[in-house]
C-alpha positions in Angstrom: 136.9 123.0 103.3 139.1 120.3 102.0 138.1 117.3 100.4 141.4 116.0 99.3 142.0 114.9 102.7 139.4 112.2 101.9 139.7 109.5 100.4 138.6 109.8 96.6 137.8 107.2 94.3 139.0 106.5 90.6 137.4 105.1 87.4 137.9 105.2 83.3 136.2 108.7 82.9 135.3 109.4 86.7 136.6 110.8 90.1 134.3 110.4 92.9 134.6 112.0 96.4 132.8 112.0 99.6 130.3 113.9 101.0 132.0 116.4 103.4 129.7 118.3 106.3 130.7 121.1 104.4 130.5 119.6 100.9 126.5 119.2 102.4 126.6 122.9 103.5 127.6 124.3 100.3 125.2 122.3 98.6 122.2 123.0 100.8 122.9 126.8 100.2 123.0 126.7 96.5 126.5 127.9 96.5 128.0 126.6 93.4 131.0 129.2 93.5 132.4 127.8 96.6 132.1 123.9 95.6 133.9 125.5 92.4 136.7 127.5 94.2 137.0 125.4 97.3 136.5 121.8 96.2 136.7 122.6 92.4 133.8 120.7 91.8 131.5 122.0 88.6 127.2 122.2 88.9 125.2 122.8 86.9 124.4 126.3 86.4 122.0 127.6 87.7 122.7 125.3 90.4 120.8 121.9 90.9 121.8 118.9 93.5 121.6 115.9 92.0 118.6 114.1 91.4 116.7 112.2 94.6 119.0 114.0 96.8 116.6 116.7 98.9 117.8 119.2 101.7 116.5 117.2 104.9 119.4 114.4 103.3 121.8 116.9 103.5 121.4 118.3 106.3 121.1 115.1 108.2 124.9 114.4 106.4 126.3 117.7 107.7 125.1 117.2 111.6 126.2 113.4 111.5 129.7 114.0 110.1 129.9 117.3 113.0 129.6 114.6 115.5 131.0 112.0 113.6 133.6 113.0 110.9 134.9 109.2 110.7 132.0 108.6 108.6 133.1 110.3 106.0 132.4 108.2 103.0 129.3 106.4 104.3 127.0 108.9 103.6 127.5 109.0 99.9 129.4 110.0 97.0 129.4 112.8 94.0 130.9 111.3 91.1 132.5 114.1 88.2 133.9 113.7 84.8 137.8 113.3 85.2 138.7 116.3 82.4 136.0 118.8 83.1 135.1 118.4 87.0 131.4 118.8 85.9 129.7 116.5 88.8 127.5 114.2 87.3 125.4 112.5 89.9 125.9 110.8 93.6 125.8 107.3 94.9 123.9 107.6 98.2 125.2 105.6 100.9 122.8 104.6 104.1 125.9 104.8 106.7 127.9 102.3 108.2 127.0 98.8 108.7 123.8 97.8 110.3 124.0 95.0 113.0 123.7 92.6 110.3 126.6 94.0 108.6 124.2 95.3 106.0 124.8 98.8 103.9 121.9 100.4 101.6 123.2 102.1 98.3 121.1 104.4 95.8 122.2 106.5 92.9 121.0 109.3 90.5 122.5 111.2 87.9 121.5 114.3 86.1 119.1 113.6 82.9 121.0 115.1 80.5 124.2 112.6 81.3 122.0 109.5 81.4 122.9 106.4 79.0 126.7 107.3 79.1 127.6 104.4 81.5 129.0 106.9 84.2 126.3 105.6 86.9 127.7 101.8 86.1 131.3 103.2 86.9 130.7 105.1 90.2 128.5 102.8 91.8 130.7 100.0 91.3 134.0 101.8 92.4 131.5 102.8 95.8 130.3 99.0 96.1 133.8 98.0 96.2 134.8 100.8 98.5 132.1 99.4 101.0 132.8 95.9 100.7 136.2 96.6 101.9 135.4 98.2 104.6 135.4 96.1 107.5 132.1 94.7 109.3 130.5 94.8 106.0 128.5 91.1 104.6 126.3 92.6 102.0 124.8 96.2 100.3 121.3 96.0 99.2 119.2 98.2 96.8 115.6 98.2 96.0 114.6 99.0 92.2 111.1 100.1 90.5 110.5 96.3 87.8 110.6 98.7 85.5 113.8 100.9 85.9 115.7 99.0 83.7 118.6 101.6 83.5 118.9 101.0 87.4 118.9 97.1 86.9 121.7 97.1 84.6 123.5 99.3 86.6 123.1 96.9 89.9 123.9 93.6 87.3 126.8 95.4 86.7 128.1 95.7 90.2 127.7 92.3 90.8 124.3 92.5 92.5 121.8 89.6 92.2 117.7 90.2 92.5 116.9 88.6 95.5 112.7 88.8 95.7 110.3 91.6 95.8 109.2 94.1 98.8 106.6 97.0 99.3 108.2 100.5 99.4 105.9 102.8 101.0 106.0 105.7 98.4 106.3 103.7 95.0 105.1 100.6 95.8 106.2 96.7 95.0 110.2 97.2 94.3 112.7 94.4 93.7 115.3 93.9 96.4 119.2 93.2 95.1 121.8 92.4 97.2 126.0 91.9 96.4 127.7 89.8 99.0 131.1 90.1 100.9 132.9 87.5 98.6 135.3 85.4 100.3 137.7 83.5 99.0 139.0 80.2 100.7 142.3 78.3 100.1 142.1 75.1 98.0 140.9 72.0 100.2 144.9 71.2 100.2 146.2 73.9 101.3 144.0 73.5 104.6 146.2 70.4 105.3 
């Protein structure tokens, strides 16, 4: 293994890193002792993945970073306490830009660390990641009206409601997007 030749990211209370093909391995076979010893990241015991994040996503991680291990980092995130390495939850990235220069995002955290404000400080850290990364224009998300955890979360990383769309499992969602900010010279300056 070896995550820590990734890139990792940094909050206040949080480290996040990327999922690894073998990160994805690990996790598909329960194996919390090797996440522990190899990539010392903690899981709940016994072990659970986080929330909204089922085996046909992981294994769909692991065969697309075999064949493309550039990706790493588009395919999502865990994000863990800084003091304890207990991972708390993952911001789900839907891979590189799309011919648009569009990137979905998604997160979840485990129950019991809900309300803390760790989900407001990984997904923006990942939001800024992506819109650094080059061909990127804009991330979209689609929340349930009445996840209003989720919308403070997306208001926080500077994403604005942009209308409403019909998800095929849950039904009418809102769509928010957060745009590639650019910022021009004064008018003078173009002289």
């Amino acid at each position: 293994m070896g995550i820590l030749l990734h890139e990792q990211l940094e909050t206040e209370r949080t480290r996040l890193t990327p999922l690894t093909g073998e990160i994805a391995d690990s996790m598909m076979a329960r194996d919390g002792d090797s996440l522990l010893s190899e990539e010392r990241l903690k899981f709940p015991q016994p072990f659970q993945i986080p929330p909204m994040m089922h085996d046909d996503y992981l294994q769909a991680v692991s065969q697309r970073l075999q064949y493309e291990p550039g990706q790493v980092g588009w395919w999502g995130w865990l994000f863990y306490e800084k003091e304890s390495r207990n991972v708390l939850g993952t911001v789900g990235v839907s891979g590189p830009p799309d011919e648009t220069g569009s990137v979905g995002i998604a997160f979840s955290i485990y129950e019991d660390q809900e309300n803390n404000g760790y989900t407001k400080e990984a997904t923006k850290a990942v939001v800024d990641w992506i819109l650094a990364q080059e061909g990127v224009k804009s991330l979209r998300m689609t929340i349930h009206p009445k996840n209003f955890a989720a919308v403070r979360v997306a208001q926080h990383s500077k994403f604005e409601l942009k209308g409403t769309v019909v998800d095929n499992v849950v039904g009418e969602v809102h769509l928010y997007e957060a745009k590639k900010r650019v910022i021009l010279p004064p008018p003078s300056a173009l002289v």
